[in-house]
N, C-alpha and C positions, 0 to 999 in steps of 0.2 A: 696329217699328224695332229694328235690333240692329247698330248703330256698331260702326266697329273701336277700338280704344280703344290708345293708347300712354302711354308713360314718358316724359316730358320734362325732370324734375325729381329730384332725388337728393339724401338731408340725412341724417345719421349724424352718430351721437355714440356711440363704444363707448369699453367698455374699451382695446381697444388701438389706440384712431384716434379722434380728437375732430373729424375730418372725413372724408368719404366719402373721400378718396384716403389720408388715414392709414390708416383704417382697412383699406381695402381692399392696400396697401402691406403691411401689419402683417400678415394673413392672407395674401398671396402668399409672402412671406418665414417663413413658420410661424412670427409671434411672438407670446408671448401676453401679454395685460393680466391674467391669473390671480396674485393676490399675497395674501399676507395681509394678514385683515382690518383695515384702520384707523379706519374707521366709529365704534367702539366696543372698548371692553376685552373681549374674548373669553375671557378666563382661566373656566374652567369650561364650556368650552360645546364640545364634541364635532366640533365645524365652523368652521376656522380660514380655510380658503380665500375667495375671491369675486373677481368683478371689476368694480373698483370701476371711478366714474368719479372719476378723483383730478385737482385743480387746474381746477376746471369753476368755472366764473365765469358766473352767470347775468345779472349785468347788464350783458354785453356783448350781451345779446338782450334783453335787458327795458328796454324803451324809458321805458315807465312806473315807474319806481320803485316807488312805493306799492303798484304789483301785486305786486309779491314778497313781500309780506306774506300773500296769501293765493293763492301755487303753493306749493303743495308739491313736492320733488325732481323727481320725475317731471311734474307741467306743466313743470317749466323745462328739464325733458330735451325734453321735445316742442317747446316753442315755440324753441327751439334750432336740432332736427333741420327741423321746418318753414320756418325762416327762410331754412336751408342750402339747403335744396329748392325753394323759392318763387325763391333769386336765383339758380338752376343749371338753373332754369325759363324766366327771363331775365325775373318778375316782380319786379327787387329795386325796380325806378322806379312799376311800375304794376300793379296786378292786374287779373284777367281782372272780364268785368261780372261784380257781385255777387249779381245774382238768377241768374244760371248759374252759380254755383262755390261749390262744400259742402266737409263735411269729415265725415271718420268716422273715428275712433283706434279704436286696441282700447287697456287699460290692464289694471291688475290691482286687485285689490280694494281698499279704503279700508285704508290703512296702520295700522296703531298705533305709535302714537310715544312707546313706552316713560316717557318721561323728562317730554315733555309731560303725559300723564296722570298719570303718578308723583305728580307736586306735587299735583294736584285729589286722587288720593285720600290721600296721609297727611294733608293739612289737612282731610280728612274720620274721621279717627281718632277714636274716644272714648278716655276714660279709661283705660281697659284694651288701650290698641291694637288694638280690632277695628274692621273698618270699620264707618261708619254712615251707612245709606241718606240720613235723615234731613238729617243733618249734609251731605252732598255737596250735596243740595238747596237747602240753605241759604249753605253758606261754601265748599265745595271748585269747582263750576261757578266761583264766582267767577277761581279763581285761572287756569282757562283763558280762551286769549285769545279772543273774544268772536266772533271769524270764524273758528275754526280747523277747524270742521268745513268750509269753503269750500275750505279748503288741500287737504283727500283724497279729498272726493267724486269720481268715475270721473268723469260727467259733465264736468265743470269741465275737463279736458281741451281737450275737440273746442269747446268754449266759448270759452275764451282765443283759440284758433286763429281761431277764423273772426272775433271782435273783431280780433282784429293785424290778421288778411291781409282782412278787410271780404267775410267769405264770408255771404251770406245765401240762399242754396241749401239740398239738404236736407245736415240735419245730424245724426249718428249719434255713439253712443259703446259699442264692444264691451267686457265685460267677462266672457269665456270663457277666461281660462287661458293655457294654451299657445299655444292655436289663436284670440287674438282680434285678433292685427294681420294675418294671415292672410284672416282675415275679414274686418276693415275695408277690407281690397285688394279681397276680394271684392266686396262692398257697393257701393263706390264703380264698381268697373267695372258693374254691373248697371245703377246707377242713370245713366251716362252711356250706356251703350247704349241703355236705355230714350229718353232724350232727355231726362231731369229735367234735368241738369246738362250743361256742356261740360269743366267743368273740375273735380278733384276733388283735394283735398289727403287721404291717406290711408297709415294706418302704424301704430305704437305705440310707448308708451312706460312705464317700468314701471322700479322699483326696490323690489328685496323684503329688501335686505340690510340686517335687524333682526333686535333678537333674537328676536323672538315666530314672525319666519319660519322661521329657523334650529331653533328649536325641536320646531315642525312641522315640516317635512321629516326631522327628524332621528328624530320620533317615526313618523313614516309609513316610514321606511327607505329615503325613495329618496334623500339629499344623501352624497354624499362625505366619509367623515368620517376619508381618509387621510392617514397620516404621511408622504407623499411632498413632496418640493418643491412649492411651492402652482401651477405652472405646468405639474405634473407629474400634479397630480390629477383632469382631466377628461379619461378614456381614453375616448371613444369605439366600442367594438366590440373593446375590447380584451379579454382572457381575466382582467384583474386588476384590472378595473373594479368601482367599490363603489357608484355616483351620480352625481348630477348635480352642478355646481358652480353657483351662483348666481353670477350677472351682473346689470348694472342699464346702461340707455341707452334708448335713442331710434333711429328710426328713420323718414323720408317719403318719400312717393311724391307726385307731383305726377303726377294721371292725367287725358289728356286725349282727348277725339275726335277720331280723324286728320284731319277736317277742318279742327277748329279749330287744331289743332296745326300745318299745311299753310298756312294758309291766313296765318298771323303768323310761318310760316317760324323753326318753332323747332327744333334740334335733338332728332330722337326718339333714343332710347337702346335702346327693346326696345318690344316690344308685349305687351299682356296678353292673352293668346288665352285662355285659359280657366279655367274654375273650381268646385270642387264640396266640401260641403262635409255630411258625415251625420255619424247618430249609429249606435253600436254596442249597441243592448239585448242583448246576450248578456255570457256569463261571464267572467271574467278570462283566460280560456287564454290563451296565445302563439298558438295558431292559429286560433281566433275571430276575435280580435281582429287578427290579421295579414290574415284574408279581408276584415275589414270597413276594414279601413287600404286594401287593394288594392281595394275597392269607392268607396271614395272617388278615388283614384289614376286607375282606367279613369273614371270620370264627368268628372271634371275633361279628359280627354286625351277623351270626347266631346261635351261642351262646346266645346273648342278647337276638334276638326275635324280633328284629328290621330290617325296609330295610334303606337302605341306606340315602333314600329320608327322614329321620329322624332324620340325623345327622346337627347339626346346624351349629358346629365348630371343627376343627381337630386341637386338640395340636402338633406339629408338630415335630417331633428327632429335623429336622434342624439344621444342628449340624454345617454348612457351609465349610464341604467340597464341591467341583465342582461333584463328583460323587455320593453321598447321596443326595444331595439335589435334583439333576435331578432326581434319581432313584425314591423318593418320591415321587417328581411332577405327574411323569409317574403313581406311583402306586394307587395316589388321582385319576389320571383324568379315572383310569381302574376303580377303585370302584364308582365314582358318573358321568364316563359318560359323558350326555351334561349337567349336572348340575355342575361341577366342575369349573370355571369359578365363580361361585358364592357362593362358598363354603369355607367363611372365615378359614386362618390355620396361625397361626403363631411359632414364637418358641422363645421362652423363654429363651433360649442358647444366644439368641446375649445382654441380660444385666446380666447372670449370668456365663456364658461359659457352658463348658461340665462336667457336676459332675461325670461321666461312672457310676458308682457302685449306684449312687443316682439320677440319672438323673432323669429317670422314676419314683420316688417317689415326686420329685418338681414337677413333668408335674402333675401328680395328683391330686394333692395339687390343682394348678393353675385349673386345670380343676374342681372339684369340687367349688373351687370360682368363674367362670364364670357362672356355674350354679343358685350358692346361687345368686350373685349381678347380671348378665343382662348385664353384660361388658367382653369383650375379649382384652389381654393385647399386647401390638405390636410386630411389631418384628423392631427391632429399626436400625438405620445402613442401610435401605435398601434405597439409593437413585436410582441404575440405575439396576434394577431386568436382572437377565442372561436372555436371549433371548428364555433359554428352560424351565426357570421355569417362566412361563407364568398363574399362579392364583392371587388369593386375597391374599395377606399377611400380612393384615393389615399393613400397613409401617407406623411407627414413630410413630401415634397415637393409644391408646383403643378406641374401637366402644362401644356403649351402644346397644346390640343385644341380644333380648328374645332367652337362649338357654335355651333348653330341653335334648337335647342331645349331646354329645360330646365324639369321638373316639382319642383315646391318642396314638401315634406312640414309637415304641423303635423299634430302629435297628442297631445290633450290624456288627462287624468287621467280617470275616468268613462267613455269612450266616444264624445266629442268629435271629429272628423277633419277636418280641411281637406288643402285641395291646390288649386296657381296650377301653371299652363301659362304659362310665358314665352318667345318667340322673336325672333329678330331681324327687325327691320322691314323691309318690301319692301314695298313705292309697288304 
């Protein structure tokens, strides 16, 4: 069995659109949710930028009150973006049966909550202010709250979801990086084509903006840590690009079987034609690593059933490191050849930043809107393009361009590679 599988459902929660049409509005117009940090007092910290989600009110989706006590940020980004998708699905009255309808996120790793744990360790302090094991054991655990590891586990995600929406299908929770809501799209189309499920809710959700993140990144050298206007800092393929900016949101897909989707006469949006998803054992080069980006790109486009010469527009990771962005470059112009030059790709990262655990679910999002409307959204911030990323990037402006097809990039840190083939539906 290998179902055709479509998009019926759409729920977003970014930086610059706390709904799919804000946000998608937000990025046709090149505007960006990139501000400084408010989260937290940054003074001392090398990384000022991010984009927040500011004035987010979780209990306009949290039906249950006493459950907010154990979502942390990110469940409530999800159960948010799920909600939006589930009634744009036209399930806000009923959902689909439950033993046919799963859910699979992708998310990011267990947070650390600075401040939370702060308290548990200085009330574990001896005399001397050193810490002591001891002492945590005995009195500092006390001072945390009693469920708060329920708050960050990954899991607890695709959990909450399927309790809301009554999914008792199979249930998945990715936790790879860059490329895990990417995956979860994946996942979920596999497992409906198989015929496990009819209906699948599937996306991510993910907020890394802490200090302990910040920190990291900044010691790894791939985060932005420039003096630019904070809206100014995420250059995408640009010659004066220093990193990524960190984003935090949500993102769903409500993925169904064209029959079932036909058959309750719901509005399809796009179809998920294909998908591929490897790993890179080789070395850090730009060109390694650019073949093994474009080995993932061709599998996904033969999966689909498509040639390349198909593809209209490339949603692009662009995440504006100096080494991803080339490594991409290289891996577009291996996949389309002498047609690459003409082969619109932008990235959406330079007005929302880098969501990691959500990323690939906004690019989705965006790419099935470029489908529905005939417009591709810019990549904003690109005045003086690097010398090696030499394609179309659509700069500062949307194009109004008939696409059909559209291949969506995730590539993670280590060797990680996703890629979704999306097109527009045809009966």
């Amino acid at each position: 069995m290998n179902r055709r599988v479509v998009v019926t459902g759409l729920g977003t929660l970014a930086p610059n659109g706390h709904t799919t049409e804000e946000f998608w509005s937000a990025c046709l117009a090149g505007r960006s949710g990139i501000e400084r940090i408010t989260a937290f007092d940054t003074t001392g910290f090398a990384v000022q930028a991010a984009g927040e989600i500011r004035g987010f009110r979780p209990q306009d989706f949290v039906r249950n009150r006493k459950a907010l006590k154990i979502m942390g940020r990110n469940i409530q980004f999800g159960v948010a973006a799920s909600a939006m998708a589930m009634e744009d699905a036209g399930f806000a009255a009923e959902g689909p049966s439950p033993e046919r309808f799963g859910v699979v996120m992708g998310t990011g790793i267990v947070p650390t909550d600075v401040e939370e744990v702060s308290e548990a360790i200085l009330a574990s302090l001896d005399e001397r202010g050193e810490f002591d094991l001891q002492r945590f054991g005995e009195t500092g655990q006390k001072v945390l709250f009693p469920l708060w590891l329920l708050k960050h586990l990954p899991n607890m995600v695709s959990g909450h979801l399927s309790i809301i929406h009554g999914a008792e299908g199979p249930n998945n929770t990715v936790v790879t990086g860059c490329i895990a809501a990417t995956q979860a799209i994946g996942d979920a189309l596999q497992i409906i084509r198989r015929g496990e499920a009819d209906v699948m809710l599937a996306g991510g959700t993910d907020t890394r903006i802490d200090p302990i993140s910040l920190i990291a990144y900044d010691q790894m050298g791939t985060i932005s840590t420039s003096s630019r206007p904070p809206a100014e800092a995420c250059r995408p393929f640009e010659s004066s690009r220093d990193g990524f900016v960190l984003g935090e949101g949500a993102a769903c897909l409500v993925l169904e079987s064209e029959s079932h989707a036909r058959q309750r006469r719901a509005t399809i949006h796009a179809e998920v034609a294909g998908y591929a998803t490897t790993f890179a054992p080789y070395g850090g080069t730009e060109e390694a690593a650019g073949r093994a980006a474009a080995q993932t790109m061709q599998t996904a486009l033969r999966d689909a059933g498509i040639p390349a010469d198909a593809i209209d527009y490339v949603s692009a990771h662009g995440i504006a490191t100096p080494h991803s962005d080339r490594m991409e470059t290289l891996a577009a112009k291996i996949v389309f050849g002498a047609r690459a030059s003409v082969v619109p790709m932008s990235s959406i990262k330079s007005m929302i930043g880098h969501l990691v655990g959500a990323s690939g679910a906004v690019d989705a999002v965006a790419s099935t809107l470029a489908l529905r409307d005939g417009v591709v959204p810019p990549t904003i911030n690109l005045d003086l393009a690097d010398p090696q990323c030499d394609m179309d990037y659509v700069a500062h402006t949307a194009r109004e361009l008939h696409v059909g097809a559209v291949l969506s990039n995730a590539f993670g840190f280590g060797g990680q590679n996703a890629a979704l083939v999306m097109r527009e539906y045809e009966h």
